[in-house]
N, C-alpha and C positions, 0 to 999 in steps of 0.2 A: 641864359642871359645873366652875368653877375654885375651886380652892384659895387658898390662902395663899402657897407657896411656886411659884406662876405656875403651875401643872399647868392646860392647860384642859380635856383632858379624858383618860380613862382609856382604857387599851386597850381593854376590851369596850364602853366608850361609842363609840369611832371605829368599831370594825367594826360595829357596831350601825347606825350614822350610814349609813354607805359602804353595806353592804349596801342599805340603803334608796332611794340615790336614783336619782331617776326621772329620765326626759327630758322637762324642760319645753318648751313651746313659745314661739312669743309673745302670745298670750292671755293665757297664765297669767299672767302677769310683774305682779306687785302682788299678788295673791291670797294666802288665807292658804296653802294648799298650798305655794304659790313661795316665798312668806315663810319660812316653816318649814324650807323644805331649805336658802335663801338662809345661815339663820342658822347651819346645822348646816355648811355648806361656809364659813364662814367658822370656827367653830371648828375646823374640822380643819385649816383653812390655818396657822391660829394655832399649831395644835399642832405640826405639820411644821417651823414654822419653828423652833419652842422645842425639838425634836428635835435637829435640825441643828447648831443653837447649844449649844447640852448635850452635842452629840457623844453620844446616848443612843440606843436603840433608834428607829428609824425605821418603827414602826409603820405609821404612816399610807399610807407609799409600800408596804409589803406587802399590805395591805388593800385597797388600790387595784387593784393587780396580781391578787390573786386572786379576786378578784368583779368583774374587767374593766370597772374602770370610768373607765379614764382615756381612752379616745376619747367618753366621756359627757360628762369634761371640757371636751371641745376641744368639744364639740357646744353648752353651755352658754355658751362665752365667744365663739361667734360668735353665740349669740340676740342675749346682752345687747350687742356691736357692731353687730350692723344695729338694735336698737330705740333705740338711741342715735342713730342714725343718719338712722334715718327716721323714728320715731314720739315721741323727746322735744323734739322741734321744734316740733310741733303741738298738745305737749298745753296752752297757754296760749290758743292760741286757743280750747279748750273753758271753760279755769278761766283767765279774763283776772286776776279778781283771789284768789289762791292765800292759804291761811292759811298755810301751814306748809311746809317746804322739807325736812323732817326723812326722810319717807319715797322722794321721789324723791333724794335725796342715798345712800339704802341701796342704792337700784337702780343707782345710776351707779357707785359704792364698789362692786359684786358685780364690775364685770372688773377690780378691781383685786387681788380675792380668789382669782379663779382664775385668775387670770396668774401672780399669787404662789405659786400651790398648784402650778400645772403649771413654774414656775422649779425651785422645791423640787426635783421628783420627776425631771425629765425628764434630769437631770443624771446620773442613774444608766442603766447600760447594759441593764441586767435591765426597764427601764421602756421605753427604745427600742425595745425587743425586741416590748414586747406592744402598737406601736402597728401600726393595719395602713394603710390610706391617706387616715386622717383626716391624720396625720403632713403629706398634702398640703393641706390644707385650714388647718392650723396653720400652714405656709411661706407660705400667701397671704396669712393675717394677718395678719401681723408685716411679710409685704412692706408693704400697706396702711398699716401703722401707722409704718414707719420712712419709707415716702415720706412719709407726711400731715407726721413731721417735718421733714423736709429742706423741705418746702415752704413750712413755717409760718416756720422761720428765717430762708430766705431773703427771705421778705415783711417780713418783720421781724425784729430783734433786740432785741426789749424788755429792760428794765432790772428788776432786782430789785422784786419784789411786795413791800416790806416797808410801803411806806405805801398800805398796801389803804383805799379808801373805806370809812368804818363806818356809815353811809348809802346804802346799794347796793337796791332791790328787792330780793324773793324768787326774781324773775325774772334779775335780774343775779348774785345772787348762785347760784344755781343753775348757769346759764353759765361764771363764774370757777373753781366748783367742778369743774364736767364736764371746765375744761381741762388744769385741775394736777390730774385724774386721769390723763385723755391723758396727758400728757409722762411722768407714773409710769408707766406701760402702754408706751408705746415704747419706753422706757429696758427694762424687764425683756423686750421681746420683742428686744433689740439680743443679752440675754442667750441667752434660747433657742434661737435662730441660730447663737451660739458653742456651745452643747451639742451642736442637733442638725450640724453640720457636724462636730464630732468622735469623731461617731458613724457616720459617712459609709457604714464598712465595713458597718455592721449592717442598713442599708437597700437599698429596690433601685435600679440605674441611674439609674431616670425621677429619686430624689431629686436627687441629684447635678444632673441635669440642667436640672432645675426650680432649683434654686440657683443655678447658673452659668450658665445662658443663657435659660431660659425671664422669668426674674423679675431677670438678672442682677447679680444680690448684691455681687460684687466692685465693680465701676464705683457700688455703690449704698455700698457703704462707703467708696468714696474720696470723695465727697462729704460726707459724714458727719467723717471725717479735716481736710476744708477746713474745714467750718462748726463745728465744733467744739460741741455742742448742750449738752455738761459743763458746760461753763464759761461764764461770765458775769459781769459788774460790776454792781454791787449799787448802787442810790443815792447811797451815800457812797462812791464811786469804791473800793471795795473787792474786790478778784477772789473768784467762790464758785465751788465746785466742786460737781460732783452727784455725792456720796458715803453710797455706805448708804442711800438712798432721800430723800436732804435734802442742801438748797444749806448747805453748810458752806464758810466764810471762810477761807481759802490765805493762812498766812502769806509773803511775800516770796520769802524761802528756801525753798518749797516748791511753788513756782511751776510748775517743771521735771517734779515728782510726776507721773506718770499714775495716775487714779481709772482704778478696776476696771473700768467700763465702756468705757471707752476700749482699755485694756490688752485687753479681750475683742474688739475691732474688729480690733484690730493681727493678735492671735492668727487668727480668725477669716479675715482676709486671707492671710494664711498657708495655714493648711490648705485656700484654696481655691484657689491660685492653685500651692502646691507640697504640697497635701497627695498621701499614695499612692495615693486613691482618689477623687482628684480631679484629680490633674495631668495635663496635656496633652487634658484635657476643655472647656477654654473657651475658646471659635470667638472668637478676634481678628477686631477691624474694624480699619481704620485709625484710626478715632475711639477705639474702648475701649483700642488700644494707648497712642494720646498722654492717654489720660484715668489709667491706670492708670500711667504714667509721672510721674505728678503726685505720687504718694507719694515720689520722692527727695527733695523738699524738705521732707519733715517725719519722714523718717529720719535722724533727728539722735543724734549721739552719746550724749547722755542717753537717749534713746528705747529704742538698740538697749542702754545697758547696762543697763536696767532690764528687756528683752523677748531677750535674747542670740542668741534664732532667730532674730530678726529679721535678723541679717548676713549670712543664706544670702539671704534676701527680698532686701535691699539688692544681694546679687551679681547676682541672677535679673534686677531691672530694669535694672543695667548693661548686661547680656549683652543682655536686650531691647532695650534702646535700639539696639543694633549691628547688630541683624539682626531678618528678619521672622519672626515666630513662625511654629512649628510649626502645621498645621492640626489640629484638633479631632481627638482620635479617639474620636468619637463610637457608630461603628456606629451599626444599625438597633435604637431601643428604640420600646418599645409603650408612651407615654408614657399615665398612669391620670389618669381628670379626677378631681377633689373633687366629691363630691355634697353633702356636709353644707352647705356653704354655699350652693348653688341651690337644693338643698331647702330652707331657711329662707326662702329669698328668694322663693319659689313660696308658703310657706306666705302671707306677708305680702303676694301681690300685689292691690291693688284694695281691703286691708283697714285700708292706715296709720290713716286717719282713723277706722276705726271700733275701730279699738285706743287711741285717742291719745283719744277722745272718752269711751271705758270705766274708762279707764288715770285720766284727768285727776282725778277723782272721788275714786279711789282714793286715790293719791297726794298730788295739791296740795290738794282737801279732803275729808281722812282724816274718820273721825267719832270726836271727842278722847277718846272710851273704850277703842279701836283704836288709838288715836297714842301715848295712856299707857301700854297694853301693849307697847306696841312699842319704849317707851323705857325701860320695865323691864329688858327681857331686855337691852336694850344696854348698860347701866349693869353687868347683873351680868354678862353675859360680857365686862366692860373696864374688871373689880375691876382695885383699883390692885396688888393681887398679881401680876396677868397683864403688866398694863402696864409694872411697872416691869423684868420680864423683858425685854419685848419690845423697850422702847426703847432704844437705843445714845447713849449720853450725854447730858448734860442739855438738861434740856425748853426749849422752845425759847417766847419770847411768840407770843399769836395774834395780834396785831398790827401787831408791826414783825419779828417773826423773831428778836429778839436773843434771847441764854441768859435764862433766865426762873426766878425764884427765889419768884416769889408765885402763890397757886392761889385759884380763884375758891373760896370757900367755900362756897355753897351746893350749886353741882353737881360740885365738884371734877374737872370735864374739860377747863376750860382754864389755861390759865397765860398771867401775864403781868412783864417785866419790872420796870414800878412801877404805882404805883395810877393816872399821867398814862394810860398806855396802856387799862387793866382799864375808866375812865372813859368815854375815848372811844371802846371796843369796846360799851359795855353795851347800847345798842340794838341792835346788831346780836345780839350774846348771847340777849340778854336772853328770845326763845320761847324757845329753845332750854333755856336754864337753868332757865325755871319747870318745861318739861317734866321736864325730871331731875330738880329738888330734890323734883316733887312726886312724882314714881315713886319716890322714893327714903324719902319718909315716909310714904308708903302703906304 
């Protein structure tokens, strides 16, 4: 229930929410049951974030903790990874030609939801505390999603999305949209990585260990350091940074600036290479020493005075350079596997096609009494009272990406810089907008 003043929802609505949810599977995933918690895990993300931002009571993250639901979390944002993975591939070959793109776009938007929700919370220690060795299962994740980046960079380095095709399929446009979810989703698990390594102490050994050598994290962020995945030139030969969750334009003079996720990599590097509950834990090769050697060239003065630990960092690779490292002191740990994520992949074996074939229906053709309800509830839980909380300065066009000062009038959800742009979006718009304007005078 949101307000006026961005409230989305009330303390006894959140515990209300929380207490209630369940563990879906992959079946579920489109139904109304899934639907329904879908919608409620998204308001509570909302609310956590507007918490945080408000510096106000942090509800949500208490609630959480005391009706132990945040390994539920971690259990939910690996469903919706493998059904991405392996079942929204397929589901066009059941629905070749799809009405509506509106309901699979909610599904693919849910890991963006709970990536977001589990950023929020994870950052506190009182939350670390109550994961048990899902914790492990969250560290594969994120490996997954930060290799899938480095890999995709390296194949390519495409140029700013601002002249998107306005003639795309349902199907292409589906694809573009599941991507610039990805790069959101990696980027916030670059983040969770920096939480949980500074929480090092509060976990057991195997974490540690599963960081630094099993999935080796260090050698995976100097990579990340080289390819730089932040930054990028924009069409008009323009530098944009990935700030606040959007490619924002770097004037000249602030070129030098490290964005916060970058700054988290540095840090990160850090505490894993000299943190106290990490150091002298990561088994040197001769390959990962000249690899992790590769950061003096981008410990650069501006670097280390904006990151000031960084200068011990700087001495440590000197010192490396001069001699052979230390071997591990590893001792004997009894390293614990992840089950959450084989158990999903057990549940789904032999079934893709007959989820992606159920799913298809659902999804690509909704039946438009179902798709109108569905764009109800979205409309009101993304009143412009909520919205203009949430967003961090001005709205941006949905077209070319520049600051945006006109709003569609009938469904008031997008904006665009002039009427040139709003024109040549409005096919593409255009289901999407009847759906809203007409939930919205119903």
């Amino acid at each position: 229930m949101a307000d006026g003043g961005g409230q989305v929802l009330f303390s006894s609505e959140a515990e209300a929410f929380i207490g209630e949810l369940k563990q879906m599977n992959l079946a579920s995933i489109g139904s109304e049951k899934w639907s329904l918690q879908r919608e409620r895990l998204e308001k509570l993300s909302m609310q956590a974030v507007l918490n945080v931002s408000k510096n106000s009571d942090e509800f949500i993250k208490d609630y959480l903790i005391s009706y132990n639901k945040l390994n539920l979390l971690i259990h939910e944002l690996l469903v919706i990874d493998v059904w991405k993975r392996r079942v929204f591939p397929l589901l066009f070959k059941y629905s070749p030609s799809p009405t509506t793109s509106f309901p699979t776009y909610l599904v693919l938007y849910h890991e963006t939801v709970l990536i977001c929700l589990l950023e929020v919370v994870i950052f506190y220690q009182e939350v670390v505390e109550c994961l048990d060795e899902s914790v492990l299962d969250l560290l594969d994740y994120c490996y997954r999603k930060i290799s899938q980046l480095i890999a995709s960079c390296k194949e390519h380095r495409s140029n700013d999305d601002e002249a998107q095709k306005s003639d795309t399929s349902i199907k292409e446009e589906l694809v573009r949209q599941k991507e610039t979810i990805e790069f959101n989703v990696q980027m916030k698990c670059i983040s969770i990585v920096h939480y949980i390594t500074g929480h090092l102490k509060n976990f057991p050994l195997s974490v540690a260990t599963r960081l630094l050598n099993t999935h080796d994290f260090p050698c995976m962020l100097v990579d990340l350091i080289q390819i730089s995945p932040w930054t990028k030139n924009s069409s008009k030969g323009k530098t944009l940074k990935y700030e606040d969750g959007k490619w924002q334009e770097i004037e000249q003079s602030c070129n030098l600036k490290l964005v916060k996720v970058e700054g988290q990599v540095w840090l990160t590097l850090y505490q894993l290479l000299l943190g106290e509950h990490s150091q002298n834990k990561y088994e040197y090769t001769p390959f990962k020493k000249e690899h992790i050697l590769k950061l003096r060239g981008y410990l650069t003065d501006p670097v280390i005075e904006q990151i000031p630990p960084l200068a011990t960092l700087q001495h440590y690779l000197q010192q490396l350079s001069l001699m052979e490292p230390p071997p591990a002191n590893t001792g004997l740990i009894l390293e614990q596997a992840p089950v959450l994520y084989d158990g999903i992949m057990k549940e789904g074996e032999g079934k893709w096609n007959e989820f992606a074939r159920k799913q298809s229906k659902i999804l690509l053709e909704p039946d438009p009494e179902i798709l109108k309800t569905q764009a109800t509830r979205w409309v009101d839980q993304y009143s412009s009272g909520v919205l203009d909380t949430l967003i961090d300065g001005p709205p941006k066009c949905a077209l070319c990406g520049s600051e945006a000062t006109k709003r569609c009038s009938r469904c008031c959800s997008e904006w665009y810089c002039s009427r040139e742009c709003q024109v040549k979006n409005w096919k593409k718009h255009k289901p999407s907008c009847d759906i809203l304007y007409q939930s919205k005078s119903s």
